[in-house]
C-alpha positions as CSV (number, residue, x, y, z in Angstrom):
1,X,-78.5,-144.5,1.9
2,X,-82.1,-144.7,2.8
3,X,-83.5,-145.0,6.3
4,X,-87.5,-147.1,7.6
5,X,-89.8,-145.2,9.1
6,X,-88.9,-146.1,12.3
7,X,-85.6,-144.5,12.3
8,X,-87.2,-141.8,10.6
9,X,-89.7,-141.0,13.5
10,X,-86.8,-141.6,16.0
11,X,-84.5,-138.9,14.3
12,X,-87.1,-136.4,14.0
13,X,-88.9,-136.8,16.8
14,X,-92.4,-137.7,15.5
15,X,-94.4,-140.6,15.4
16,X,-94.5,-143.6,13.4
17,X,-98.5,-142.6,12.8
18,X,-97.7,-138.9,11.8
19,X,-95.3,-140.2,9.3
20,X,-98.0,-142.1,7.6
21,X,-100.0,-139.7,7.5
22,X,-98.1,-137.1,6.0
23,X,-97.8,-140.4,3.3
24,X,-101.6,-140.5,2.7
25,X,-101.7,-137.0,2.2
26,X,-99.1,-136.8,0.2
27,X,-97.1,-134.5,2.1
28,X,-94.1,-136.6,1.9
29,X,-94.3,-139.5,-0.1
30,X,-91.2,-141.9,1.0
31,X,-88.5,-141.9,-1.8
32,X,-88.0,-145.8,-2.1
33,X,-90.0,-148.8,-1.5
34,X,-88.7,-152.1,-0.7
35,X,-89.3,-155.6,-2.4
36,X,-91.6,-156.3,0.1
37,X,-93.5,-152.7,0.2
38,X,-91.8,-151.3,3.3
39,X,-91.3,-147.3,2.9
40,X,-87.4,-146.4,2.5
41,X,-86.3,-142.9,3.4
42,X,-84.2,-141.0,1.3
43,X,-81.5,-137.8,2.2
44,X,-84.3,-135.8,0.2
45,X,-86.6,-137.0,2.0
46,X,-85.1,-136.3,5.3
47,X,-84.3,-132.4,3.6
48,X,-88.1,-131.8,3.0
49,X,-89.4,-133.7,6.3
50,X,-87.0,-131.0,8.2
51,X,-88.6,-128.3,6.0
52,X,-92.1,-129.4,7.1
53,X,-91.2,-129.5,10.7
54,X,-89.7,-126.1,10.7
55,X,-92.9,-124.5,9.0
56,X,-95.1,-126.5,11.7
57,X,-93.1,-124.9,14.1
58,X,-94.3,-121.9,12.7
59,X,-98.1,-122.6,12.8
60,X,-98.6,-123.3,8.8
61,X,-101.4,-125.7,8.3
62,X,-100.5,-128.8,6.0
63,X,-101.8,-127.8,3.3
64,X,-100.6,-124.8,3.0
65,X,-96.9,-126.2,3.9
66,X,-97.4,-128.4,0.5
67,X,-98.1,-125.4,-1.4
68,X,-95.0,-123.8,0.1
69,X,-92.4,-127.2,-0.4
70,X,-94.3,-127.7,-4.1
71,X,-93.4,-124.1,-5.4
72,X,-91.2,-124.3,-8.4
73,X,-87.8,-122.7,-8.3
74,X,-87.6,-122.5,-4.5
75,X,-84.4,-124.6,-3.4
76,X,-83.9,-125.5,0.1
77,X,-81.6,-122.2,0.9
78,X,-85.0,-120.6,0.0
79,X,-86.7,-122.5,2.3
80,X,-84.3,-121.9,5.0
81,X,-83.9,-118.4,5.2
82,X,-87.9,-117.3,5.1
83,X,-87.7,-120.3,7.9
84,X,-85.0,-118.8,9.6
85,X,-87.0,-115.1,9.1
86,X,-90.1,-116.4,10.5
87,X,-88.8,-118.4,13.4
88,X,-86.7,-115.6,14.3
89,X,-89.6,-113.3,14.4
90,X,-91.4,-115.6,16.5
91,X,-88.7,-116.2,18.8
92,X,-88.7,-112.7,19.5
93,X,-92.4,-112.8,20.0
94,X,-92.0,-115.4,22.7
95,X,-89.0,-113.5,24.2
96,X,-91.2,-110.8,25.1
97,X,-94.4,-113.2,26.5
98,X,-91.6,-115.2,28.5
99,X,-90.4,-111.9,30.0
100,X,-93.5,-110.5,30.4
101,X,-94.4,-113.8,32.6
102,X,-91.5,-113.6,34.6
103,X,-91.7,-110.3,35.5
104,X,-95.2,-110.4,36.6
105,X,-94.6,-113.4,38.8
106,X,-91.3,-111.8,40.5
107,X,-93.6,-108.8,40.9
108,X,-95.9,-111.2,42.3
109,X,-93.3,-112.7,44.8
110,X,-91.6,-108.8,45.6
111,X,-94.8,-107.7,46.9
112,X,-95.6,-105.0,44.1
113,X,-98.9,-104.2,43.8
114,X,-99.1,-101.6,41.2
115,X,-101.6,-102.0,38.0
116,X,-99.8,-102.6,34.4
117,X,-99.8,-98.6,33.7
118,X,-98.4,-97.6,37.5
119,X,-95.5,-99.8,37.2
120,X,-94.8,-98.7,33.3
121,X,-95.4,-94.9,34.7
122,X,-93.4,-95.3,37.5
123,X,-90.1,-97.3,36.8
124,X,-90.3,-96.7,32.8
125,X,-88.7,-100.1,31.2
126,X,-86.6,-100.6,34.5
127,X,-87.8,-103.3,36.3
128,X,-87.3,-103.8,39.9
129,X,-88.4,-107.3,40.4
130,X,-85.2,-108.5,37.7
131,X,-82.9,-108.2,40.7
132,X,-85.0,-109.8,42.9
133,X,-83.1,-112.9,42.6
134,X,-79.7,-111.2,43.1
135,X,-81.2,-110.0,46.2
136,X,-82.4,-113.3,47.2
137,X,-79.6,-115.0,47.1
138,X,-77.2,-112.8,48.9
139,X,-79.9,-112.0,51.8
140,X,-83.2,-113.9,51.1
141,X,-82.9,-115.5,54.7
142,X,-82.2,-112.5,56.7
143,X,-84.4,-110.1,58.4
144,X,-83.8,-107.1,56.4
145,X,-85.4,-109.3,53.3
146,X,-88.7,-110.3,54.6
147,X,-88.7,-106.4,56.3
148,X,-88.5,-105.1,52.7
149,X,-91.1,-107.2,51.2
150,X,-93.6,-106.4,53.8
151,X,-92.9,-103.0,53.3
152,X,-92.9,-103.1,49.6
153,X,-95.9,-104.3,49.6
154,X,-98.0,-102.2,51.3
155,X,-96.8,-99.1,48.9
156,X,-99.4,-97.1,46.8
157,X,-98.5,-95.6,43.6
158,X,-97.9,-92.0,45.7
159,X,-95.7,-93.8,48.0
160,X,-93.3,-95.2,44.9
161,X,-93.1,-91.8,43.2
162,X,-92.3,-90.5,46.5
163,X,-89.7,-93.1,46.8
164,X,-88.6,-92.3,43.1
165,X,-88.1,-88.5,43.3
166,X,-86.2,-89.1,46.2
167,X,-83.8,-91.7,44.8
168,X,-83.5,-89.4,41.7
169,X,-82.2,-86.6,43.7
170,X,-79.8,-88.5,45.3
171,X,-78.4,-90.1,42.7
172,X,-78.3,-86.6,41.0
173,X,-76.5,-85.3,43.5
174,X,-73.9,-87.9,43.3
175,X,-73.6,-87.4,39.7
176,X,-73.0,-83.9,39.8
177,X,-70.0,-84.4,42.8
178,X,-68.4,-86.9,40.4
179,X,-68.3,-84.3,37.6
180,X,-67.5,-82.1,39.8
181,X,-64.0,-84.2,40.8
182,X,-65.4,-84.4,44.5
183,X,-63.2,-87.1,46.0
184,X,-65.3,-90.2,47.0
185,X,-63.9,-90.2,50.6
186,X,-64.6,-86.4,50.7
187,X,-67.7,-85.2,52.9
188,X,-69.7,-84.5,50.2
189,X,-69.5,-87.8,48.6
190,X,-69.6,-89.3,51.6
191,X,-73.0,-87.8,53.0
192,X,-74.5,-88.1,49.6
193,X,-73.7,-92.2,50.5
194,X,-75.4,-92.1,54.2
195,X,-78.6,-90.6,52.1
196,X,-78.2,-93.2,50.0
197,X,-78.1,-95.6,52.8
198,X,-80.7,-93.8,54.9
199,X,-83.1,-93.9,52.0
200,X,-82.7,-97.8,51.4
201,X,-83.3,-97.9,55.4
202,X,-86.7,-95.3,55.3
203,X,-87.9,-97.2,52.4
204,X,-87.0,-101.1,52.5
205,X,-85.0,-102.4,55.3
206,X,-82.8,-101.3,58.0
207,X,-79.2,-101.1,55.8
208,X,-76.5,-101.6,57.9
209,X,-72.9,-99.9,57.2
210,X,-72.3,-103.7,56.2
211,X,-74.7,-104.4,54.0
212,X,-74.3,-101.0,52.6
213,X,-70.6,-102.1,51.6
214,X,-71.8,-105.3,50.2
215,X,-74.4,-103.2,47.9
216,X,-71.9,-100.9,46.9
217,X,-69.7,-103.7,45.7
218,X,-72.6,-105.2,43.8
219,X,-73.5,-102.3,42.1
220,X,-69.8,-102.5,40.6
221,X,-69.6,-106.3,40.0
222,X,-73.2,-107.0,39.1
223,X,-72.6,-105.8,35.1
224,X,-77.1,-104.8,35.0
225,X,-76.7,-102.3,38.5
226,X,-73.3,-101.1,36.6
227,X,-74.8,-100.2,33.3
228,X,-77.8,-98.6,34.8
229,X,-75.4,-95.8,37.1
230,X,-72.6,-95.7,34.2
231,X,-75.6,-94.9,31.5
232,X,-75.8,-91.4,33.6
233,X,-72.3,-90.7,33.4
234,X,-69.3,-93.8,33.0
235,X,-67.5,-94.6,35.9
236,X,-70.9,-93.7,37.9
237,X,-70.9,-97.2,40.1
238,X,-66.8,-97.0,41.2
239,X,-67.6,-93.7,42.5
240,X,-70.1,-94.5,44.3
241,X,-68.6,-98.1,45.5
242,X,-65.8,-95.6,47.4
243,X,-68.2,-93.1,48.8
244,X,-70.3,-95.8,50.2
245,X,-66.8,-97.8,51.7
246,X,-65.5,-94.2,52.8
247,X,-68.8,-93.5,54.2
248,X,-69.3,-97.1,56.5
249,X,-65.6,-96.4,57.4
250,X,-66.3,-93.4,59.6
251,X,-70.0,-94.5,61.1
């Protein structure tokens, strides 16, 4: 079975013109040739044009591909797996420029205004701005939203390690009262909850025994705010979920 160049460009993707070209160059000569001269595409053909794409994909110049594809004793398993190698690599590559995009325009959006070396000092490789969306969409029309990000962004770099120090003791202190076997309706757990709401309300927005329940819940169902309280001890988030529901209860 043998395919024109028009089908060809259509199954690749590619143009008619870049087909020729690779032709002239001899890059990849067409397998077959009908009566009247028309270039016929063979399934080896089609096997080397995918090999060229994929090495494109990776930057080679043409040239350089042709060395590659010409190389005696390298099959097209060979071929595939550095491919698969490389375009792995750069895969990962782009991963970490996409990311590093995103994150700088949902900083953008949240308000944070610290340099590169701030933010990486302060938070580490947690990243605020990832649940900004999560945020968004449960509250992003209310009051207490557009009250954070103004507030947010007026912080300094002193203000966020204030903010971070006093977050850290909290949530130490609710670790230890978990270990400890401190029921979550006790008063213990349940004041180390209202500091946890008092500090979203000194620091963000005015958290509401409502809203409070609805984070709590959240930090249990949402699987990135559960991983990030069970890394400090498992079963960190349903603890807290029941302080902070005990707590609401009785204010």
């Amino acid at each position: 079975m043998s395919f024109s160049i028009g089908q060809v460009a259509q199954l690749a993707g590619i143009t008619v013109r870049t087909l020729h070209h690779y032709d002239d160059i001899g890059l990849l000569t067409p397998g077959e040739r009908t009566h009247a001269g028309y270039r016929r595409y063979t399934d080896d053909d089609l096997i080397r044009l995918q090999q060229i794409l994929l090495y494109r994909e990776l930057d080679f110049p043409l040239e350089d591909i042709a060395v590659i594809l010409d190389q005696p004793h390298t099959d097209e398993l060979a071929h595939l797996r550095r491919q698969h190698e490389l375009l792995t690599r750069k895969k990962a590559r782009l991963h970490d420029v996409i990311t590093a995009i995103e994150r700088a325009m949902q900083a953008r959006t949240l308000g944070i205004t610290l340099t590169p070396a701030e933010r990486f000092e302060i938070f580490g490789t947690f990243h605020p701005e990832d649940h900004d969306a999560e945020v968004e969409r449960r509250w992003g029309t209310t009051e207490q939203y557009a009250q954070s990000r103004r507030r947010v962004a007026t912080y300094t770099k002193a203000d966020w390690l204030q903010l971070k120090a006093e977050a850290q003791t909290i949530t130490e202190g609710l670790t230890a009262a978990y270990k400890a076997g401190q029921p979550p309706d006790g008063e213990h757990a349940m004041n180390l909850a209202e500091r946890h709401r008092g500090h979203i309300t000194r620091w963000f927005y005015d958290c509401t025994p409502h809203i409070h329940r609805c984070l709590g819940d959240m930090y249990v169902d949402d699987p990135r705010f559960k991983a990030t309280y069970d890394a400090l001890t498992p079963g960190l988030a349903e603890y807290l979920r029941q302080a902070i529901h005990a707590n609401a209860r009785r204010t």
